[in-house]
N, C-alpha and C positions, 0 to 999 in steps of 0.2 A: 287152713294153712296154705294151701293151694292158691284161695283170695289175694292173702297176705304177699305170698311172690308174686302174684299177676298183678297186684296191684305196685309193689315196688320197681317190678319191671318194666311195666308201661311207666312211670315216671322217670324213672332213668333211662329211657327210652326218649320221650318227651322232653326231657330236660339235654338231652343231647344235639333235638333235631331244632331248638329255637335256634332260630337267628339272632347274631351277635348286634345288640343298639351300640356297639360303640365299635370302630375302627381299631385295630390292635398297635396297628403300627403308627395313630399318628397321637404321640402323648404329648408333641409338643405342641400342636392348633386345637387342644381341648379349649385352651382358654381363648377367647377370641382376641383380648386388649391387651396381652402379652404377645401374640403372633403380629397385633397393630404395630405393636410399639418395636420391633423387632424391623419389620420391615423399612419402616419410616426412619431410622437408627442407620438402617445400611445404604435408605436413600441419600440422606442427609452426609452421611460419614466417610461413604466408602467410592458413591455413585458419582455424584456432581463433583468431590473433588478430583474423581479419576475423570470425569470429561475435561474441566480446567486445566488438569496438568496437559492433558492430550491436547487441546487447544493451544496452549500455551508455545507446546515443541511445535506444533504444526508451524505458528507464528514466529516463531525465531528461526526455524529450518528455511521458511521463504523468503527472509532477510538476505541472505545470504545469497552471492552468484554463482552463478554454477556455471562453470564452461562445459560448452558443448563436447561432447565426444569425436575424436577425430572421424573422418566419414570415409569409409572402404569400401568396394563398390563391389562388393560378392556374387559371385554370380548366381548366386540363388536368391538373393533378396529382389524385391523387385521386380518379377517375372510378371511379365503385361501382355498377354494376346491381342488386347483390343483397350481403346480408350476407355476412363469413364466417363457416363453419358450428359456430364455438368461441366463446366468451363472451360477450360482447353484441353481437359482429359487427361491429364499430366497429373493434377492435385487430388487429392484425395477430398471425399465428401466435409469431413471437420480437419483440417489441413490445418498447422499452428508453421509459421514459416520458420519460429526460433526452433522448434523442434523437431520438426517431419524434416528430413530431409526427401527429398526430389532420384530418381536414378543417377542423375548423375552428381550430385551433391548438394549440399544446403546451397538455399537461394540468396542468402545474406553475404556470401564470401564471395 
């Protein structure tokens, strides 16, 4: 009698301590050509057309002209100690003249 529980007990014991072969949480990538075809569904459907439409506004927004912002000379913008150390020290290193404006104002007006 004694056998018979050591023997049930170490088995339910033993059946407790195996390691699970299968993930609990992922029932949906059991199958592998249902997770393919899932993916491939959301590249096709959801991905590329949401880069196109992005593309698309990008291209019609740069159509358009944009006036510059009027230019107010703050006294906190601006603030220079000392030149920088590239062309007359006035410009900034990647300097756009339609849109940087200068301390004392855009260069174009």
């Amino acid at each position: 009698m004694a056998a018979a529980v050591a023997s049930r007990l170490s088995r339910l014991l033993l059946g407790w301590s195996r390691p699970q072969l299968e993930r609990p949480m992922s029932s949906a990538a059991h199958s592998r050509e249902g997770s393919d075809r899932m993916w491939k569904i959301l590249t096709f459907f959801v991905t590329l057309p949401g880069v196109e439409v992005s593309m698309l506004n990008m291209y019609l927004k740069s159509q358009k002209e944009h006036e510059k912002p009027e230019f107010i000379a703050y006294p906190h913008l601006h603030i220079r100690t000392k030149p920088f150390p590239w062309g007359d020290g006035n410009h900034t290193l990647f300097h756009n003249s339609h849109v940087n404006p200068l301390p004392t104002g855009y260069e174009d007006e």
